[in-house]
C-alpha positions in Angstrom: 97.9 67.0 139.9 99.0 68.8 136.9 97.4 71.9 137.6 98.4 71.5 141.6 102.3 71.2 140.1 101.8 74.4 137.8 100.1 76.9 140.6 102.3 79.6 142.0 100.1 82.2 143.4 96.4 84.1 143.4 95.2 88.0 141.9 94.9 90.3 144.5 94.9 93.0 142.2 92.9 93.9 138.7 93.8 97.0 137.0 92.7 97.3 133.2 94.9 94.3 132.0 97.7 95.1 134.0 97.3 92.3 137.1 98.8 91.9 140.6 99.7 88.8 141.7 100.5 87.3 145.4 103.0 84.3 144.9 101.7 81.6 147.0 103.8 80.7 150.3 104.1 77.2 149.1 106.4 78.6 146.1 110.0 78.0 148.6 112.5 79.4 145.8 112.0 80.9 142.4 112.6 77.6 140.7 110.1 74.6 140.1 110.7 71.2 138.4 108.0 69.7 136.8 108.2 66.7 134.0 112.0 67.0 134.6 112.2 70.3 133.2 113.0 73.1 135.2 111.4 76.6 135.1 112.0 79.8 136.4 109.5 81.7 138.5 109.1 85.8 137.6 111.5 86.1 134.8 111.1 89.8 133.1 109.4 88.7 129.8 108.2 85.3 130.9 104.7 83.9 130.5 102.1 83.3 133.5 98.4 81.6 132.7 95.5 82.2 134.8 93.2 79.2 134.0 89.7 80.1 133.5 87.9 76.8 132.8 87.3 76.7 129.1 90.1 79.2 128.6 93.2 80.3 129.7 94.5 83.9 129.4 98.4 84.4 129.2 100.2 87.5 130.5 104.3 88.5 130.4 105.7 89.4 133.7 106.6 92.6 133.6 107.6 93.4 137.5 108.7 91.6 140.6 109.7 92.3 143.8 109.4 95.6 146.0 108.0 97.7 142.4 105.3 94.8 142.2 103.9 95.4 145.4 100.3 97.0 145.1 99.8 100.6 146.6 97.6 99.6 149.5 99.7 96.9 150.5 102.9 99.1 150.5 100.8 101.1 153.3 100.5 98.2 155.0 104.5 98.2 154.8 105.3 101.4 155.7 103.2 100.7 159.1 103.2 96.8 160.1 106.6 95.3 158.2 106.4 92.1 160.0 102.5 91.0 158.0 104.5 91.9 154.6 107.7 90.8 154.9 107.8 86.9 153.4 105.2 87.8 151.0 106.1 87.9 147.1 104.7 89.7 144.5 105.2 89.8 140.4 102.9 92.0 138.5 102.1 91.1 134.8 100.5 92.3 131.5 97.5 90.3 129.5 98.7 89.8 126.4 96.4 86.7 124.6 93.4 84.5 125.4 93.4 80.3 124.8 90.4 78.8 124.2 90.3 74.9 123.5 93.7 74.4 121.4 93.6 78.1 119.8 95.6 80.9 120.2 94.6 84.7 120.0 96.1 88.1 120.8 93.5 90.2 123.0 91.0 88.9 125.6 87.1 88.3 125.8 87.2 88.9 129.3 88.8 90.1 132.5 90.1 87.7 135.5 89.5 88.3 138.8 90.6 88.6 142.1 91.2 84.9 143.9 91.9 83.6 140.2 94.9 81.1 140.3 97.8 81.9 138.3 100.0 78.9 136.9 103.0 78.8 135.6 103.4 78.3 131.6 105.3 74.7 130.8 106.1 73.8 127.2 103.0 72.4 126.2 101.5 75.9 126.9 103.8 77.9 124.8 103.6 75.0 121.8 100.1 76.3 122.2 101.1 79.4 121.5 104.1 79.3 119.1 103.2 76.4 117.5 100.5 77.3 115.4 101.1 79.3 112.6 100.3 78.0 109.1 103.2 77.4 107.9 102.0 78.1 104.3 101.8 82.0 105.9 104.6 82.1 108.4 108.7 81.9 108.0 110.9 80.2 110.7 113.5 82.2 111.9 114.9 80.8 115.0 114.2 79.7 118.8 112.0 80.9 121.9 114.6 82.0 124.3 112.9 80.9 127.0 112.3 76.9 125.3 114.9 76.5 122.7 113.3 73.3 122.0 110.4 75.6 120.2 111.1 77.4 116.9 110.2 81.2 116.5 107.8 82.1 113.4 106.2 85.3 111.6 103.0 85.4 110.2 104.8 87.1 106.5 101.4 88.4 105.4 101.4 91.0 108.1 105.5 91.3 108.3 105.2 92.8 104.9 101.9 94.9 104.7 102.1 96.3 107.8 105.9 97.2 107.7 108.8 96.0 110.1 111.6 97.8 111.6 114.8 95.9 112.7 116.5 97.7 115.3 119.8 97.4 117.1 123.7 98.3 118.1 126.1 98.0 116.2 127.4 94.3 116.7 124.1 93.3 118.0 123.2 90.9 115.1 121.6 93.2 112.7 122.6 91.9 109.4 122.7 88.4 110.4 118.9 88.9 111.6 118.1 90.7 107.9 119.8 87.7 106.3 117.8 84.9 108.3 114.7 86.3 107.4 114.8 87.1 103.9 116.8 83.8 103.7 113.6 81.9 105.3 111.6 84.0 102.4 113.4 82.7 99.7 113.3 79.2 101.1 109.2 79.0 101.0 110.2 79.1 97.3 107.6 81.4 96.0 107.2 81.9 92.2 106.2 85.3 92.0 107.9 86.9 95.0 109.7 90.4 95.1 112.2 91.6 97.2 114.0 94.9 97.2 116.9 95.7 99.2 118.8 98.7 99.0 122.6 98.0 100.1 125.0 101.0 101.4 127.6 99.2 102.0 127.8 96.1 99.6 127.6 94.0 103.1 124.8 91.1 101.2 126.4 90.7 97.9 127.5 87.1 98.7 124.6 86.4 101.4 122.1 85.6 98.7 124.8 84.7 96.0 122.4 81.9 94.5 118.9 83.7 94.6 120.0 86.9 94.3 120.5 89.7 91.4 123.0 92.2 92.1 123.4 95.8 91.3 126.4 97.3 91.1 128.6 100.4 90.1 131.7 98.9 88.3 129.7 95.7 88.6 131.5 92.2 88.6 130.5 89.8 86.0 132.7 87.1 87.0 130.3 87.7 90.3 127.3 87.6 88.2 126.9 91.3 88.9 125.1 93.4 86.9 126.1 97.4 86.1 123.5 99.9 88.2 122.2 102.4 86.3 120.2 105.2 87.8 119.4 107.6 84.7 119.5 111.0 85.5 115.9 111.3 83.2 114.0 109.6 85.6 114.7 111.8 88.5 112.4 114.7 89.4 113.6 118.1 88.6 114.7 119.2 92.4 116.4 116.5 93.2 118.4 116.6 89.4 119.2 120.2 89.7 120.5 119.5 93.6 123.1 117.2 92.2 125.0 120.0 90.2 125.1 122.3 93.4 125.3 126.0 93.2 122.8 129.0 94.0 120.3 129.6 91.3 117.6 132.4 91.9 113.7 131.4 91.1 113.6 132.9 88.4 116.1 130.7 86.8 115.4 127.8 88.3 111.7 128.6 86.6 113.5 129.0 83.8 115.8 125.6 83.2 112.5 123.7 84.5 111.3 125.3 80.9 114.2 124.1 79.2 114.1 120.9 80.4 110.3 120.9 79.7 111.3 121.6 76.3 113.5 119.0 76.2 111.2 116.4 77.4 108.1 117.2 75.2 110.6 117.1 72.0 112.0 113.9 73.0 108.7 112.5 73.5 107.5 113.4 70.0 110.3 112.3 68.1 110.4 108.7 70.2 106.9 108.4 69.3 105.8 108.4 72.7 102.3 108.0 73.5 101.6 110.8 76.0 99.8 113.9 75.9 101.8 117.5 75.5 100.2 119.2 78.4 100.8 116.2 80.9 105.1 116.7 80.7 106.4 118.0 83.2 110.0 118.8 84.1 109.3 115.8 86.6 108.1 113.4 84.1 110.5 109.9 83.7 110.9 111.1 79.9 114.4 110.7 78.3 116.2 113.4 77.1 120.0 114.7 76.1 121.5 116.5 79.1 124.6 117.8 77.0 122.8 118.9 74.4 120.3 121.0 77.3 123.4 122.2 78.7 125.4 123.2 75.5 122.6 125.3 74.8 122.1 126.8 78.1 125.6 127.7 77.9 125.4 129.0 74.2 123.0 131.5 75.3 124.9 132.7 78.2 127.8 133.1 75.6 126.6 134.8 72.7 127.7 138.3 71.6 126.0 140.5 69.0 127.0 143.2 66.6 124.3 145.8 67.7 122.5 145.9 70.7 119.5 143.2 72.2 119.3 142.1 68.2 120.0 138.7 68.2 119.7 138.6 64.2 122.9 140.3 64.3 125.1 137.1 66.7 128.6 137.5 65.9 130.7 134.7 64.1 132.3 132.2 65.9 135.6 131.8 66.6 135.6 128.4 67.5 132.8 125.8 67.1 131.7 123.7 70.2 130.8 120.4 70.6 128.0 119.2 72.7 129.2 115.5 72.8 132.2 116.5 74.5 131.1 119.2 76.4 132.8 122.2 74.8 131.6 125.5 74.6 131.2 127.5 71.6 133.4 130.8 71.3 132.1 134.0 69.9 133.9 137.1 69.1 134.0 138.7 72.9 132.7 141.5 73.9 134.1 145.0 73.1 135.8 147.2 76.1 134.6 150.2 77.1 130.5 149.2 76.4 131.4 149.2 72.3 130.6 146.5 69.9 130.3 143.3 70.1 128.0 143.6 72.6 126.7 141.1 75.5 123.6 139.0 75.4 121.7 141.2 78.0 118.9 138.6 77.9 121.5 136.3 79.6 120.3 134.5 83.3 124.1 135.1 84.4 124.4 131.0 85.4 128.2 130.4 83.6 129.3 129.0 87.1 126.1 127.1 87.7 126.6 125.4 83.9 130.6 125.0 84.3 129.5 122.9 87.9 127.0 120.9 86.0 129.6 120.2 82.9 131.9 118.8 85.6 129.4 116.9 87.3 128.3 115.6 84.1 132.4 114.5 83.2 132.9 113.3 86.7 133.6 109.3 86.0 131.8 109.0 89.6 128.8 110.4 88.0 128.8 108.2 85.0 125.8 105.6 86.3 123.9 108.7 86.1 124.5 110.8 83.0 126.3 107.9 81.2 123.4 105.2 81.6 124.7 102.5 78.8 121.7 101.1 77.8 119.7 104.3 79.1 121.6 106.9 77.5 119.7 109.2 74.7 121.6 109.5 71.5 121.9 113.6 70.7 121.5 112.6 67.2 118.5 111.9 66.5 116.9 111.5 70.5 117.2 107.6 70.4 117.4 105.7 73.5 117.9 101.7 73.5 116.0 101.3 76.4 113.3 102.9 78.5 111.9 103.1 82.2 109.9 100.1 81.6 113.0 97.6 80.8 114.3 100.2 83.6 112.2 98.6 86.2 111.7 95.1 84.6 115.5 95.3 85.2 115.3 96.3 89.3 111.2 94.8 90.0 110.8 92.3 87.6 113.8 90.1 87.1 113.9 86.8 87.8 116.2 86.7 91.0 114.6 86.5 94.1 115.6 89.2 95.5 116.9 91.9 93.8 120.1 93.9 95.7 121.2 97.3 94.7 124.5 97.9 95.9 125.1 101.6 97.0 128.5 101.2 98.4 130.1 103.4 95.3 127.5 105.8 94.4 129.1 109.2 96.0 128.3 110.1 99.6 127.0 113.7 99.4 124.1 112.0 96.4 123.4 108.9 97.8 120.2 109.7 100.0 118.9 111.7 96.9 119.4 108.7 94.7 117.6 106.3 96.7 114.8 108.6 97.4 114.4 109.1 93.7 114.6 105.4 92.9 112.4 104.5 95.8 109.9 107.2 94.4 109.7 106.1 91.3 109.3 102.5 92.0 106.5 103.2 93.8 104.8 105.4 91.4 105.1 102.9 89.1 103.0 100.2 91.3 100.7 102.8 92.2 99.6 103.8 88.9 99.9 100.1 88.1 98.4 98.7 90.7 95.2 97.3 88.4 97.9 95.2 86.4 99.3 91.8 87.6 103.0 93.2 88.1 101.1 95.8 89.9 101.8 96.0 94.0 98.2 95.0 94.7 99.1 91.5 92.7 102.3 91.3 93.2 103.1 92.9 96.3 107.0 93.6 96.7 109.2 94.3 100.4 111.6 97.3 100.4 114.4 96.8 102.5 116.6 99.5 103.6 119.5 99.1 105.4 121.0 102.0 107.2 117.6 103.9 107.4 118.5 106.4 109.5 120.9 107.8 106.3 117.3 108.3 104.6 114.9 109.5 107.2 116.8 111.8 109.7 113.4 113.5 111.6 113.0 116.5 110.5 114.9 116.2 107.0 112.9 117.4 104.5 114.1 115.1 101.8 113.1 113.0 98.4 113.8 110.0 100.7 112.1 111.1 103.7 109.0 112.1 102.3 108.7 109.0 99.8 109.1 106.8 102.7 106.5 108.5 104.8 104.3 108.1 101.9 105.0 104.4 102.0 104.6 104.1 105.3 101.3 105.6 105.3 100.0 104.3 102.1 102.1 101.6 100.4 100.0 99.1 102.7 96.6 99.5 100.3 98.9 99.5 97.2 101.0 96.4 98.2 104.3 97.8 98.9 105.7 96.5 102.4 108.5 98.5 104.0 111.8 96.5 106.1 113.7 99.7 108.0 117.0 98.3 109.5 119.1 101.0 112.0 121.2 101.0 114.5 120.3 105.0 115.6 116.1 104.8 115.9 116.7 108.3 117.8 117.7 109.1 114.2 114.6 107.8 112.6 111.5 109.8 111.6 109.1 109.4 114.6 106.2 109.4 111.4 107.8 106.5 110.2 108.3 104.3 113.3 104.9 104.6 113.9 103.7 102.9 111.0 105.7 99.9 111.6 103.5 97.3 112.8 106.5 94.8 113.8 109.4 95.7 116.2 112.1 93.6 116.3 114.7 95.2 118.8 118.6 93.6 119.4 120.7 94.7 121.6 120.8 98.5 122.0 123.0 99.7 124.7 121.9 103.8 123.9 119.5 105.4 126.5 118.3 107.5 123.5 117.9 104.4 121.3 116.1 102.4 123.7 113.4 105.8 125.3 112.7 105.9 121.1 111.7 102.2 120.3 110.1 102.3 124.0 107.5 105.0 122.0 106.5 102.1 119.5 105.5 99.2 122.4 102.5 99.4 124.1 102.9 101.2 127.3 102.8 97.7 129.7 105.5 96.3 128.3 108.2 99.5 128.9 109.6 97.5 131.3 110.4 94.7 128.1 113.0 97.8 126.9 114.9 97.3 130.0 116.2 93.9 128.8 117.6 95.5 125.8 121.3 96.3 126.9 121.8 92.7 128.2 120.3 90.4 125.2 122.8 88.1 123.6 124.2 88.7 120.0 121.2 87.7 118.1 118.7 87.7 120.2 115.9 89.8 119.9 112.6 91.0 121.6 109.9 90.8 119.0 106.5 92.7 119.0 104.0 93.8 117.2 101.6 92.5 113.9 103.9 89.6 112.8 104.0 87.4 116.1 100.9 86.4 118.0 102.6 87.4 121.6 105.6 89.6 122.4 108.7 87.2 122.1 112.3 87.1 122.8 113.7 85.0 120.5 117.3 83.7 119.5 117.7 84.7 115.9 119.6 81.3 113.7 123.3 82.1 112.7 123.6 82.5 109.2 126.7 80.1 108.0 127.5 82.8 105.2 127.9 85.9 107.5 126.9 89.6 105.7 130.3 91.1 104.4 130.0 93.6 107.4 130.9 91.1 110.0 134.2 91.9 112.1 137.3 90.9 111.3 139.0 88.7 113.2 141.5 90.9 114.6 144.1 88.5 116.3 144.1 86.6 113.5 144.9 88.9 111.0 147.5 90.4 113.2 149.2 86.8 113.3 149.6 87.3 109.2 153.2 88.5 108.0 152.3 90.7 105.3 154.3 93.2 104.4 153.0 96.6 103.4 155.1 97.1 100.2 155.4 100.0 98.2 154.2 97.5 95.1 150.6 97.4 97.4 150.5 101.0 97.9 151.2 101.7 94.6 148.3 99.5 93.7 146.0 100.9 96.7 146.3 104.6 95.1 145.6 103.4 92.0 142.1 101.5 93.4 141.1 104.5 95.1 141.9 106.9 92.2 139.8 105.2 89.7 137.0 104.3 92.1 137.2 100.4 92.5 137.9 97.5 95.2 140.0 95.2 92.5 141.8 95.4 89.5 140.4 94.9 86.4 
């Protein structure tokens, strides 16, 4: 009776796994009742069985109507209209294959024509959703189409084989990246690592009880902690990129030599245990950048008494200091070509060095070349801590998931930044990868919001190339990527394709939408349609991390990310007055670079 209650129609048509079906003429409307609950007949993203004794295979309805209608029966339209005209068709994708009371994506085998097709009721789909282990799966909201059945992701394959989380502005974005680290941190794992990488300060109070924050002008009252990037640990393009200006090869060769210098002497004088020939101007060594720059700049400076003998320097007239940035003065130059003379082995870089003095003064600057704890002494080349407290600090803290808070760190450097720290993070846990806190033991999720600020295609970037890297190999060393964007158009097309989990909101873009269509296989396209009209928070889900294609309802966080709207009538309601007492304290925030007073 059961099976007489479910039945709506027969194949006529088998093509690969994309299937034709003829809804039976018993089917009166597109609505059945069965067990009190009613269903829907040929929703776009629904599920159809066709029952094949032992086992059932499941499909999604991808088509119905007129565009369902197989090709030689749309002859028979064009010519007889009358044989065709209270006939129904819905075409649908295979997708999964039941067999006793388990679940699998893929089929063993085809159906065929004359095969029944049934409609799925809710003891199919708990078939289907409702057996993941939960010791390997987090719960992160409903089925859309039963709201009585909860939505899961196997976490092993969310992580390894990379996720994107894609979707307009408004759509649910954050509140989707909240629910499911949130359902992470609730399986209460002991040696779990989570990295997320936070432009806009939006999940500082998300996660405020498992969570260590990173922050410029960090909050302590807030249990923030200060973020430190030291400028030692970046490679050498993406340091000399921060000071600007337009240095020749030859003396960019030339301050890579310097900083070389630098480096090796450092090393030997901290006792560090590495090899000479193995420093590079790219190694994560620490070294003095005033005192590199003071003497940079003394060379450019110098003046002699005879020509090219620099035995023969003139006296100073008044001494520098490389603490504070000031130049040493020498007796200038004579006019006319007479004595004192010029260096002439000088590289001509005065304006390059006076841009990188000001960067290195610049109080926006300071987590870089003013690391605290980081910073070398220029006495004697001391440093109270290292890159491995460095990333004990960011990877191996206690928090469960560690946030870094990019929201002050200045525009036209923050890309360069996070590639560097990205880069370096994951050099670590390659090289490491044989130890326990290495990503093969301890596997850690990188989660960046805003992606598309990181990977535009095309951009030849630190970040961009570090993330491809990821994306192609982080999977073997244990290092899981999480992209979140609301412009995948924007998004390196090398990238998107290594994400084995899509998880699309609402996107309203035709741009958007044709660029995640790319990453689903080519039956479901017509899934992509249903993108513009999906509810805030709801979400079509493919790939790796869910056993079929889902639309899901995403749970509502109850402490929203700090980038939700504001409540615009209700603020306008408020009688505030715009004083110039608040002014006067607004100029004075943005002036020194901070959201509160201290």
């Amino acid at each position: 009776m059961g099976e007489k209650q479910t039945l709506i129609g027969e194949i006529i048509s088998v093509n690969g796994n994309i299937i034709s079906v003829h809804l039976s003429n018993n089917v009166r409307s597109n609505i059945l009742i069965i067990d009190g609950i009613v269903y829907r007949i040929g929703q776009i993203g629904s599920f159809l069985k066709i029952s094949l004794g032992y086992s059932n295979l499941f499909g999604i309805v991808t088509q119905i109507g007129a565009a369902a209608i197989p090709e030689k029966y749309k002859e028979v339209f064009e010519s007889n209209f009358d044989a065709v005209q209270n006939q129904q068709w819905l075409s649908m994708v295979l997708v999964g294959e039941q067999q006793g009371a388990k679940f699998s994506r893929g089929v063993s085998q085809s159906p065929t024509t004359g095969d029944s097709v049934h409609l799925v009721t809710i003891k199919d789909l708990d078939i289907i959703y409702g057996k993941y282990d939960d010791c390997n799966s987090i719960d992160i909201g409903n089925i859309s189409i039963s709201e009585s059945l909860k939505a899961k992701l196997d976490l092993n394959k969310l992580v390894t084989r990379h996720s994107c989380i894609l979707g307009s502005t408004g759509s649910g974005k954050s509140n989707a990246v909240g629910v499911l680290l949130g359902a992470i941190v609730k399986k209460a794992f002991t040696n779990s690592r989570i990295l997320l990488i936070d432009p806009h300060g939006e999940y500082n109070s998300v996660f405020k009880e498992d969570s260590i924050v990173f922050k410029i002008h960090a909050d302590s009252s807030n249990q923030e902690q200060e973020l430190y990037i030291p400028f030692w640990a970046l490679p050498y393009n993406e340091l000399l990129g921060i000071f600007g200006g337009n240095l020749n090869d030859s003396n960019k060769e030339y301050i890579r030599n310097k900083i070389v210098d630098a480096k090796v002497s450092a090393a030997s004088k901290m006792n560090l245990s590495i090899k000479k020939e193995f420093i590079t101007a790219d190694s994560p060594i620490p070294f003095d950048i005033k005192q590199l720059w003071f003497e940079l700049d003394d060379f450019e400076r110098q003046t002699f008494n005879e020509r090219a003998k620099p035995e023969t320097i003139t006296k100073l007239k008044v001494p520098g200091n490389a603490k504070l940035l000031v130049s040493n003065e020498y007796q200038p130059a004579g006019a006319g070509g007479g004595k004192p003379f010029l260096n002439n082995q000088a590289k001509g870089i005065l304006g390059f060095l006076d841009n990188m003095r000001l960067k290195i003064k610049d109080s926006r600057y300071s987590f870089l070349f003013s690391p605290g704890i980081y910073t070398v002494s220029i006495e004697d080349d001391s440093i109270t801590k290292g890159l491995d407290e460095l990333l004990l600090d960011l990877i191996g803290n206690s928090g469960k998931i560690t946030i870094l808070d990019f929201s002050d760190i200045p525009s036209e450097i923050m890309v360069s930044t996070a590639g560097s720290l990205l880069s370096i993070i994951y050099d670590a846990l390659f090289w490491g990868q044989n130890l326990e806190i290495g990503g093969k033991q301890q596997p850690i999720l990188l989660v960046l919001e805003e992606a598309h600020n990181y990977l535009k295609s095309g951009e030849n970037s630190i970040a961009s190339r570090t993330v491809q890297k990821i994306s192609k190999e982080g999977r073997k060393y244990g290092v899981g990527l999480m992209l979140v964007t609301q412009r995948p158009s924007e998004l390196d097309e090398t990238v998107m394709s290594q994400c084995g989990t899509i998880i699309s909101l609402r996107m309203n873009n035709n741009k958007d939408r044709s660029h995640v269509s790319g990453a689903i296989q080519d039956e479901l396209q017509t899934m992509i349609d249903l993108l513009p009209s999906l509810r805030t928070g709801e979400a079509i889900i493919s790939g790796e991390a869910v056993k079929i294609p889902s639309r899901i309802q995403f749970y509502k966080l109850s402490n929203a990310p700090k980038g939700s709207d504001p409540d615009v009538v209700t603020c306008w309601r408020k009688t505030n007055e715009g004083t110039m007492e608040l002014y006067s304290k607004l100029i004075k925030l943005w002036q020194n670079q901070r959201f509160k007073e201290e």
